[in-house]
N, C-alpha and C positions, 0 to 999 in steps of 0.2 A: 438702761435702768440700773438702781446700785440699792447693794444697802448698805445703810450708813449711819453714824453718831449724830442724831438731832440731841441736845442740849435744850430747847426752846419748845414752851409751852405750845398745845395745837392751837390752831385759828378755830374760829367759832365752828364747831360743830354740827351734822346737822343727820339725822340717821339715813344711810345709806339703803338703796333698791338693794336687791337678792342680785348679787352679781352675775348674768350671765358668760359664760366660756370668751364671747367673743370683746365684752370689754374690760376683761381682766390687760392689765397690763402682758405684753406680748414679750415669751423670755423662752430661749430653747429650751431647756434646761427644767421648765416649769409648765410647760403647754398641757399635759395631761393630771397635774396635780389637781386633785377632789376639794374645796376651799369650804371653811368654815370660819363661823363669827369668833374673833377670840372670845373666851367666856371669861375671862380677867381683867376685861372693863366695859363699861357702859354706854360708855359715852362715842361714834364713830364717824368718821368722815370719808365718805369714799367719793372720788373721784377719776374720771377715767385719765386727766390730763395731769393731775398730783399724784398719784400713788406710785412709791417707789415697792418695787418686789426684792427679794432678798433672803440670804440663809443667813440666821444669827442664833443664837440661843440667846433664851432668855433670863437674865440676873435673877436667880431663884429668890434669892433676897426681897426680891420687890413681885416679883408673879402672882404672886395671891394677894397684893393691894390693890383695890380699886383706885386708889390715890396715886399708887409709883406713875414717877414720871415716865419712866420707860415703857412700861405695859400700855398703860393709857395710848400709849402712840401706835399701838399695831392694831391693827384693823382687820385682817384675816389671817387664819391661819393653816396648814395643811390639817387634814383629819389623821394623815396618816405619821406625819411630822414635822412637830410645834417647832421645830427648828427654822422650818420654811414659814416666812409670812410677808404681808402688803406691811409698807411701812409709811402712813402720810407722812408730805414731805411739806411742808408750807409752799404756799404759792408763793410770796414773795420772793426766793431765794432764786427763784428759775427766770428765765429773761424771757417775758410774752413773746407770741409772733410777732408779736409790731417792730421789733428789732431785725426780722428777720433780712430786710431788704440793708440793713447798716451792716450786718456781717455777712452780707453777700459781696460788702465792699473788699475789692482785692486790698486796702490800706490794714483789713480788720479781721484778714483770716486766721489770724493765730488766736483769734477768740470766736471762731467761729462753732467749736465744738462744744463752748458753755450752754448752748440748748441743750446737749444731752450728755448729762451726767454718767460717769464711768460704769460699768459693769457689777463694779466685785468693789467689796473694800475689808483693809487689813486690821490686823487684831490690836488694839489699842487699852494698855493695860489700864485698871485702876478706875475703870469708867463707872459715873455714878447712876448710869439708867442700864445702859444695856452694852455687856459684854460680845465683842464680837466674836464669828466663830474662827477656828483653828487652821483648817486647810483653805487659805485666803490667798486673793491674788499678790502680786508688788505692791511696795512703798506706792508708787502711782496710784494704785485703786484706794489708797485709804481718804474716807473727807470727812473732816470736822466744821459744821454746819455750825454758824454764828446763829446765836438765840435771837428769839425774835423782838425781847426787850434790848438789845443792843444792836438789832438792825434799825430798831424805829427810831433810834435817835442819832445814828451814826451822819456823818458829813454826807456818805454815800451808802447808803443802804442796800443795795441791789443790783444786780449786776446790768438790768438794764439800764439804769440811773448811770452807769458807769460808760456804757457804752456810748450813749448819748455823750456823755460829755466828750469820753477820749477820742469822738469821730469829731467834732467839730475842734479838739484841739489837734487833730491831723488835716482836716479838710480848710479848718481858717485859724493858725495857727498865730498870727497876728494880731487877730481877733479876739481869740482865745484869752492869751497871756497878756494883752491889752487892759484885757478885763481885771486879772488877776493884781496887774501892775498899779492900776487906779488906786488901789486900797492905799498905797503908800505915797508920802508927801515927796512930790517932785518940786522943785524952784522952774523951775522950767521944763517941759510937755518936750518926749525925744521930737524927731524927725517925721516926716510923713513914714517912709520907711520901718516899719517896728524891728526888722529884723534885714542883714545880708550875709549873704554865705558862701562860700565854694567851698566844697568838700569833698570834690575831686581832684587829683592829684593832676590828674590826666589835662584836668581846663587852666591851670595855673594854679599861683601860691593858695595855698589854706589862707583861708579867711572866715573869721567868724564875727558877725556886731550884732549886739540886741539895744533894742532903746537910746542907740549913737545918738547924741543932742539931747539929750533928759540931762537935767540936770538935778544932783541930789544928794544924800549923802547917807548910810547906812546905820550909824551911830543913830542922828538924828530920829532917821528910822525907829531903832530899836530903843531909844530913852528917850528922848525930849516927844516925839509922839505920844507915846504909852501917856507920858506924865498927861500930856495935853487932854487925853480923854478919861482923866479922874484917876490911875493907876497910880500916881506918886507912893501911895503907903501901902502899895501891895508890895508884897515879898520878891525879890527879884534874883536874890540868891540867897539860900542857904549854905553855909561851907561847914563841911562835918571833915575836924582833926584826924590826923594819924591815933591819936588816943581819945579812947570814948569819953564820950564826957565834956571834950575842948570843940568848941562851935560857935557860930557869930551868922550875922544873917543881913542884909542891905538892901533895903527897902528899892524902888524905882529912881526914887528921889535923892536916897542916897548914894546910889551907885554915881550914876550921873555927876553929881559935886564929886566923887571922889576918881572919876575921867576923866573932867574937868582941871583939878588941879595937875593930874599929870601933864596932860596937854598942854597946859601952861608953861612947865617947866620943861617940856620937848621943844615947845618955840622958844623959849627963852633960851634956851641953849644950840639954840640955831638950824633944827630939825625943819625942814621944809615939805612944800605938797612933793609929791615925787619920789622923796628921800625914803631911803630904806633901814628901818630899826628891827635888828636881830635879838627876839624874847629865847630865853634860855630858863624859863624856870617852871617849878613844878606848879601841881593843883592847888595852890593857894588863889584866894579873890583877885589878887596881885595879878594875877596871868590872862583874864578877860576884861578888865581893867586895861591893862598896856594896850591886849588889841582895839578895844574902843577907840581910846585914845589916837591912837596911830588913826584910827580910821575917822575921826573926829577933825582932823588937821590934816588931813590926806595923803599922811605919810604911808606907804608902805611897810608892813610886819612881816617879819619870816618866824615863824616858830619854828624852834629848834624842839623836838622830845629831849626833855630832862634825862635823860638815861642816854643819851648818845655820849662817845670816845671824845678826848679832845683834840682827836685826829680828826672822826668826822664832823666835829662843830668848826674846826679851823678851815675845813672843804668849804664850807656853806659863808661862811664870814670871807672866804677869799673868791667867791663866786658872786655873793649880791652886793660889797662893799659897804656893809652898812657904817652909819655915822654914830651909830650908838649901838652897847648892848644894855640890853635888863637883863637881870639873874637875881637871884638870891645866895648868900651865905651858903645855906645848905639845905638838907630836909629830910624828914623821918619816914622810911617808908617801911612800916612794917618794926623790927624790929633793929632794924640797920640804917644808921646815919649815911647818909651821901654829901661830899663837899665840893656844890656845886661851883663855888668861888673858884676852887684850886682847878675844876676843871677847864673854865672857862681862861683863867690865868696860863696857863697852859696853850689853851687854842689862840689866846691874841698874841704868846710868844710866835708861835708858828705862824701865822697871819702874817707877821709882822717881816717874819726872815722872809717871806716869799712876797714882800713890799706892799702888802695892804697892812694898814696900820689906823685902827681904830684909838679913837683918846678920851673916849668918854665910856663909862660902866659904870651905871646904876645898878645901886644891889641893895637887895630888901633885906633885913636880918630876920629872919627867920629865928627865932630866938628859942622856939621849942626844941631846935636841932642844934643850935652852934650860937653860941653868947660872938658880941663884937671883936673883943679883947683876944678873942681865939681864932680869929679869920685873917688870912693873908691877904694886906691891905699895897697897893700900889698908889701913893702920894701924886697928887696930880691929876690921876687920872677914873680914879673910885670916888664915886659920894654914896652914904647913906640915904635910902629911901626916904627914913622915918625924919632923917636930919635936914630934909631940904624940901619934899613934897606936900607935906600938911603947908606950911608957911604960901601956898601959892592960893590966887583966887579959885572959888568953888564953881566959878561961870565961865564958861568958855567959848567964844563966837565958833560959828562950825564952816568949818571949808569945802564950799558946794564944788561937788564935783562930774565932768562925765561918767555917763553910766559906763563907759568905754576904759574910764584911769583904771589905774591897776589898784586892786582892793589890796592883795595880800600874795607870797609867795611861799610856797611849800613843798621845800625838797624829799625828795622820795627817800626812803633807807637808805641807796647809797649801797649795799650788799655786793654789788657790780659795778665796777667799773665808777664813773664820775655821776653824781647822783643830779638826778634832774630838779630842775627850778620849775615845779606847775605853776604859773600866772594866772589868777583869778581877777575877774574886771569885776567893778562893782554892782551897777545898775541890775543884769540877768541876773546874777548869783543871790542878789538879794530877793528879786520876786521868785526866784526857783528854792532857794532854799525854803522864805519861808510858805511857798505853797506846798512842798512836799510837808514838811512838818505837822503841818497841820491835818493836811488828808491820811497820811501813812500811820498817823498815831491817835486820829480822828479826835485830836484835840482841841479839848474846852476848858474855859478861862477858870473852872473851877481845878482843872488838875494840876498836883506838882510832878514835874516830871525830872527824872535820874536815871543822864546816861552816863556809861563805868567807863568812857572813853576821857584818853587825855587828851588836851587842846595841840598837844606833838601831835598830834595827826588830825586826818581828813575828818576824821569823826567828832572829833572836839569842838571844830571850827565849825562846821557847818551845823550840828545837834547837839551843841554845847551852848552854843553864845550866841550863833548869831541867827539862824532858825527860832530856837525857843523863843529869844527877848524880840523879836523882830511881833511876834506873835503874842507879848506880854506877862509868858508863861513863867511859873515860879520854877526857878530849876535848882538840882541839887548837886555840886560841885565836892568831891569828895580827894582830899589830899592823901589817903591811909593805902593800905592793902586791902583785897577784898576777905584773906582770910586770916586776917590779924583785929584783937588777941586768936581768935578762933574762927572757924570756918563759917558761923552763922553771921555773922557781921554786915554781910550786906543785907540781911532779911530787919535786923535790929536797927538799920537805920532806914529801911521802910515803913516799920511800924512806928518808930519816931519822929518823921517828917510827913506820914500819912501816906507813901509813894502811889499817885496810881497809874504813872506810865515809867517801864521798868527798859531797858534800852541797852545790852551787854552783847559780851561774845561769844560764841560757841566754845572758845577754848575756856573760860572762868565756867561755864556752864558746866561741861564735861568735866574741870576741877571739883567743879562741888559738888556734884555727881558722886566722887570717888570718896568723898569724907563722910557719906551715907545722910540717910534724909532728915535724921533724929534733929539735924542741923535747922533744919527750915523750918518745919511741924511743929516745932516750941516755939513760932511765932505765928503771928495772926496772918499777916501778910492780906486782909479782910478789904485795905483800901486797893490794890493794883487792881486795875481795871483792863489795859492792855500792857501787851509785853513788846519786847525786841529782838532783835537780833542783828549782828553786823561783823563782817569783817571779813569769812570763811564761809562756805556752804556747812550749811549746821547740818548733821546727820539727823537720820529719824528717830533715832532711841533718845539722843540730847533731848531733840524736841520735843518729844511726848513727854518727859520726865520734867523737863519746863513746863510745858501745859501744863500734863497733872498734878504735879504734885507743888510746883512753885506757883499755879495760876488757879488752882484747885478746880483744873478742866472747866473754868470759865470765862479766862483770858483769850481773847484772841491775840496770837503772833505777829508780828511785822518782821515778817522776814525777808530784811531789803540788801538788794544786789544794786552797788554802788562802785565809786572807783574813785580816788584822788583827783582824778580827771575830770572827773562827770558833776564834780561837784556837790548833788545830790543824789539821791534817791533813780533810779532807772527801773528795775521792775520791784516792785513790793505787793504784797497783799493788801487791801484797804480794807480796815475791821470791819466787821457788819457787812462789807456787801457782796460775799462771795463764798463756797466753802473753801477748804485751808485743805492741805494734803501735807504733812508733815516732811518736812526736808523740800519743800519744792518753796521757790519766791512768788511764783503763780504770774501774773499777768504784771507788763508796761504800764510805765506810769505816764500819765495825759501828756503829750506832744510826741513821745520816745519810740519810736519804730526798731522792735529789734528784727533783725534777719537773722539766720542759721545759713552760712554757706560751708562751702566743700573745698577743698583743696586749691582748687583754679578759681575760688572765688564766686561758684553759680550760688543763688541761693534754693534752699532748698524750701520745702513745703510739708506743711502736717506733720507727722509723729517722725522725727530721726534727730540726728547730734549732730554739732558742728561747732564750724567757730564762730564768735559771736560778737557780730559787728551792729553797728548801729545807723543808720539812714535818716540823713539832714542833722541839723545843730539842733539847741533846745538851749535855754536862757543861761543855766546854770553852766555848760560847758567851759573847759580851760581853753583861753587862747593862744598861748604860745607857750614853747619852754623859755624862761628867760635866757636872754643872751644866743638862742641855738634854736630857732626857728627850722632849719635844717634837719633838725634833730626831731624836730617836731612834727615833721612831715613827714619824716621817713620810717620815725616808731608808731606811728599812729594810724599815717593816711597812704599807705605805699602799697601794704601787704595784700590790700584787696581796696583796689581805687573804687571810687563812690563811695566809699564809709570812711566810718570812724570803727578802727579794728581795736575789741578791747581788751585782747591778749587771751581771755579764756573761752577755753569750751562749756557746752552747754546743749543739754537734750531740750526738745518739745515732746511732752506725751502725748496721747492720740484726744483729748481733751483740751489742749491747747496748754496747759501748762509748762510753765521753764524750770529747768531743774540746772542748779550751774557743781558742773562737774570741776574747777576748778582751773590754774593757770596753764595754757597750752603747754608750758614746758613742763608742765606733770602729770603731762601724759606718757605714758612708757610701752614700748613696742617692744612687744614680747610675741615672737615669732610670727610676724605679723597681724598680730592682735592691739589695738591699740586702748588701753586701759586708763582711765582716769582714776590719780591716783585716792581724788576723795570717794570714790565708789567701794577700792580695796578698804579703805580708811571704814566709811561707815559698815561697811560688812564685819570688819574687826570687831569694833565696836556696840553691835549688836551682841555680840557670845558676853553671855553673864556676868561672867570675871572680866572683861575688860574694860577700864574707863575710858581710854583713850589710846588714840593708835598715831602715828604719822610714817604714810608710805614714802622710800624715792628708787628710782630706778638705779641699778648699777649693770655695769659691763658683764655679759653671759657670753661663754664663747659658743656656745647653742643656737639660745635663742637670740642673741642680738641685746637685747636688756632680761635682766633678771627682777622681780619682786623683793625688795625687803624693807619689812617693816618692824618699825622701834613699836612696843608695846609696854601700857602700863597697867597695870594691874588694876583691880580693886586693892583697899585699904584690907590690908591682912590676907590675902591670898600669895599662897609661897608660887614661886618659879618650879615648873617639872615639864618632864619629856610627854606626858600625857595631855598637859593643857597647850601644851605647844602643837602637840599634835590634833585636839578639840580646836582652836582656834585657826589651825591651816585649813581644817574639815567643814567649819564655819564658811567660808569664803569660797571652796567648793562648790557649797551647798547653794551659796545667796548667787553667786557669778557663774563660776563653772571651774575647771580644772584648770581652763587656761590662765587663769587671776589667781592661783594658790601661791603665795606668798614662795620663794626659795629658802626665806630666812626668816625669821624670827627672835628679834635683840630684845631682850630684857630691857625695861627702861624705867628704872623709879621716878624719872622725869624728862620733861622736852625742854630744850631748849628754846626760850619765850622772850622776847620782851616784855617787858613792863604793861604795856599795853595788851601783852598774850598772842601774838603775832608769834606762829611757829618757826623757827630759822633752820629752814630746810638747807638753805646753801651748806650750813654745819652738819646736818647730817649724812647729804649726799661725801660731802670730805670722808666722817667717820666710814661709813659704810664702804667706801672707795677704798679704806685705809689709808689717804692722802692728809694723812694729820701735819705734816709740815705746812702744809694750805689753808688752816683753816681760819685764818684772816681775823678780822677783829671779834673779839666777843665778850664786848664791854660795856654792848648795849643790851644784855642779856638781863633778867631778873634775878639769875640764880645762875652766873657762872662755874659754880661749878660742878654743875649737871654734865659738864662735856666732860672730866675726867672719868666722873663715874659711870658716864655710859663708855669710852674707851676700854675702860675696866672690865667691862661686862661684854666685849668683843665677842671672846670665843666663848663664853658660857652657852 
């Protein structure tokens, strides 16, 4: 039993019998308490098989309305204390018995505990029915119950609804995504076959195929379909400038004529199916454009992040040999010009001395950043975008492809060593992307959706361009910073474009956390209907502070646990059909089997931690690393044969939920205690003055590794020996003695990319004091956070 934050008006009412002892809901804790009718509302529903029992207090504010929604919802209360009370819980939310023989299936035990909801749940600020109480169990025990007007119209409503499905996409998997796959125009139906696999190391090579002999093409997909079913003059992107004010917008119809002409001029210049085109530029229309295009003609794209060295852009140009680059001139990001020409210029010198040698660069001028007349120009081998691309036809034939070719490549950071090529094949990636899209953000053809991810990554590619338009959805592509001029900026162009699926990161979250709320509250923010989350495990104070105060505690989360590799989506919360526990991704998404194993690889069962591997393929999965297949098998499929091993750890709690503690190498063993370091992280980050934390281990001659954590403050809160000392006692308190930090670095900032990607490898250097190491850091937002935290060593 639990109690917990209902949001969502009661089901029909009906007045309940005089409760006898024996069919009170059963609780140790409450067997002998004297029960009475709350006298604060009228209206009651008791039920033996819905009532949840619970200590909460209740919001004084609304206790004496017969209207509050809060009150209205508790149904008994102690005689001796109104603190203890039955709290109906809607039927729909709970998974009837008729499920019961589906999660009795061994494929279906990690959601076997969704029949009985948690114990205890935690205190959750700012709530507009009922405040919960004080002396409360873990982050685990807290649940935020989706209202019951946004369960009734969700994709998936219910957890049993869910079950049902995610069992028949375990049990006929074929079948399943079969179904999924029809929605989209094939030229030719795959193979009998829908899918082959080995993904055991132990039976021979890895091999993954889905839909092998479909024939089809993803672009097509994602524009010439839409247009086909009446979409042409719906909005297909909005693009909002670096400066407020500057924006432009391209219909279905448009977009498509303006892939079209590129495509033309990519074969006109000899660009073939197969061939590979390296895109090097920022959030301009330009940058989902190229990859259409590319994928229109069957070329291969590698997206480079605009904010990479022209060390590590010359890596990736001397690994996939592309026959062309895009870029642009330059671009404004924030208040800082970036010239992305000179970088690129750069990387095709080096290219070139180590005998790859590209002869064609298309560049867009970017004009808001850097006029023509002021760009360094290579004769020969540069053409202007705007001087050669309008001039081509607006139709382009489409080059039908296996669902098997390669859609696109996209190298990892690079941070380590030679940066990998993930290979994405077209056919699964396009039915996985766009079925997660749709169920994870339960979206409908009336929402615009804005995710703050760049096309440089996994997040771009798959819930930037080719997910949403696959789906027909208006999406908003933003070239600026999130806190330029000012830190409300992202809320301003919500309330501008109407946003109501909002899709960011934990680290911009916690940023705007620390610039206080005054920032958000001056806007309406009235249209977001669901939220996001991606990249990092979001602690629980982020979360609730997104809820509340960015979602105005009516948004549900998607807080999805994904991977470059996976292509899409792996576990996420689906809105409406389940309750949310803050900082948890909650449950697998339909085909995806996660296991938790141990050291030697057993899997483990029910509530414990481990690493966290995955069992069988799924559409969306990466097939090889380019060019190192080897490589591919032995980072992926070695460490624990039969899976696919995804480098992080990750608890189940005793409800079945997944909690992802972060990458196995940050974990730190401290006298043999092994710690994750986003657990010390959210612990930090809970103590009042802190917005943000990033732990890493260093060398203890003790214990084996030591604790220390960079710390940033709130906005106007000074550095002292006291709060240093309140924040080790924080972590104490949440963990235990074993997790107290050794150190504690001052840190006015992290070292981030662009994208907000924390670069721990830099601070493990600083912290080691191994600063002759500390390798590139060019791809950073704000280089030079790393002297100032140097600075700040010994303080």
């Amino acid at each position: 039993m639990a109690s917990c934050y209902c949001n969502s008006p009661s089901p029909s009412p009906s007045p309940p019998p005089s409760p006898p002892p024996s069919s009170l809901p059963s609780h140790n804790n409450y067997n002998n308490i004297r029960w009475k009718r709350n006298p604060y509302h009228t209206r009651y529903s008791y039920s033996n098989n819905n009532d949840i029992i619970g200590r909460n207090r209740i919001n004084l504010n609304n206790s004496n309305s017969k209207s509050a929604r809060g009150t209205r919802r508790i149904s008994w209360i102690s005689k001796h204390d109104p603190s203890i009370f039955i709290l109906n819980f809607p039927t729909h939310h709970l998974p009837p018995s008729l499920f019961q023989s589906a999660m009795d299936s061994k494929q279906l035990r990690h959601v076997e505990s969704m029949t009985t909801l948690p114990s205890k749940a935690g205190k959750i600020s700012q709530l507009n029915a009922l405040i919960l109480g004080e002396a409360l169990a873990s982050e685990e025990d807290h649940l935020i119950i989706p209202s019951h007007d946004f369960s009734a119209q969700a994709h998936v409503s219910s957890p049993g609804q869910y079950l049902k499905m995610y069992r028949k996409s375990i049990e006929d998997p074929a079948g399943f995504w079969s179904d999924f796959a029809s929605h989209f125009y094939w030229k030719q139906k795959w193979e009998q076959s829908v899918y082959t696999e080995n993904v055991d190391i132990r039976k021979g090579s890895i091999n993954i195929e889905w839909f092998k002999g479909g024939i089809t093409n993803i672009c097509y997909n994602c524009l010439d379909a839409n247009i086909a079913a009446g979409d042409g003059e719906k909005i297909a992107i909005y693009w909002e400038g670096n400066e407020p004010g500057v924006d432009a917008t391209l219909t279905y119809k448009q977009l498509l004529q303006r892939v079209c002409q590129l495509a033309n001029y990519l074969k006109d210049v000899g660009i073939q199916k197969g061939d590979a085109v390296l895109i090097y530029l920022p959030m301009l229309m330009e940058l989902p454009i190229a990859m259409l295009a590319c994928a229109r003609i069957g070329a291969v794209h590698s997206v480079v992040f605009a904010g990479f060295s022209s060390e590590s852009l010359a890596q990736r140009i001397i690994d996939c040999k592309p026959k062309i680059v895009i870029t642009c001139n330059a671009v404004r990001r924030g208040s800082k010009t970036i010239c992305l020409k000179d970088i690129v210029d750069a990387a095709l010198a080096e290219s070139t001395s180590n005998g790859t040698v590209v002869d064609k660069c298309l560049t867009y001028e970017n004009g808001s950043a850097l006029k023509k007349e002021s760009t360094n120009w290579v004769e020969g081998r540069d053409t202007w975008w705007q001087d050669f691309i309008p001039k081509y036809s607006d139709t382009c034939d489409v080059e039908w492809v296996d669902a098997e070719d390669p859609l696109f490549l996209l190298y990892t950071s690079g941070s380590t060593g030679k940066p990998k090529g993930v290979l994405h094949t077209t056919g699964g990636y396009m039915v996985y992307t766009a079925t997660t899209f749709k169920f994870a953000f339960d979206y409908k053809p009336s929402d615009v959706y804005w995710c703050t991810a760049d096309c440089g990554w996994i997040t771009g590619h798959s819930y930037v361009t080719y997910g949403p338009l696959l789906n027909g959805a208006t999406v908003i592509i933003f070239e600026g910073a999130p806190n330029y001029p000012d830190p409300g900026r992202c809320w301003d162009i919500v309330d501008k474009y109407k946003v109501s699926i909002f899709y960011t990161a934990p680290t911009l979250i916690r940023s705007l956390m620390r610039e206080g709320n005054e920032h958000v509250t001056r806007y309406s923010r009235k249209s977001l209907r669901v939220l996001g989350s991606v990249g990092e495990p979001i602690n629980p104070s982020a979360w609730r502070w997104f809820f509340n105060l960015v979602g105005d505690s009516r948004c549900p989360i998607s807080d999805t646990w994904w991977q470059t590799e996976t292509g899409g989506f792996m576990i996420t919360p689906l809105p409406g059909a389940w309750p949310q526990k803050p900082g948890s991704a909650t449950f697998p998404f339909f085909g995806i089997q996660p296991v938790l194993v141990d050291e030697k690889g057993i899997e483990i069962g029910g509530e414990c931690s481990g690493y966290l591997c995955v069992k069988s393929s799924w559409p969306g999965a990466f097939r090889t690393l380019y060019g190192d297949h080897e490589r591919y098998e032995t980072t992926y499929f070695s460490a624990f044969p039969g899976y696919y091993f995804s480098g992080d750890g990750c608890s189940r709690d005793k409800d079945g939920y997944y909690w992802l503690t972060g990458r196995v190498d940050d974990v730190i063993n401290v006298s043999g205690h092994r710690i994750g370091t986003a657990e010390v992280e959210s612990a930090l980050v809970s103590h009042p003055q802190c917005a943000e934390a990033a732990v890493v281990g260093v060398e203890h001659e003790v214990k084996g590794q030591g604790i220390y954590a960079f710390v940033t403050l709130v906005e106007g809160v000074p550095y002292s020996d006291d709060l240093r000392r309140s924040l080790i006692m924080t972590v104490r308190k949440q963990i235990g003695a074993f997790a107290a930090p050794d150190k504690i670095h001052w840190a006015p900032g992290l070292p981030k990319t662009r994208s907000g990607k924390i670069m721990r490898r830099i601070l493990r250097k600083i912290a080691s004091k191994q600063l002759d190491e500390l390798g590139d850091i060019s791809t950073l937002a704000d280089p030079g956070v790393v002297e100032e935290l140097i600075s700040l060593a010994d303080s």
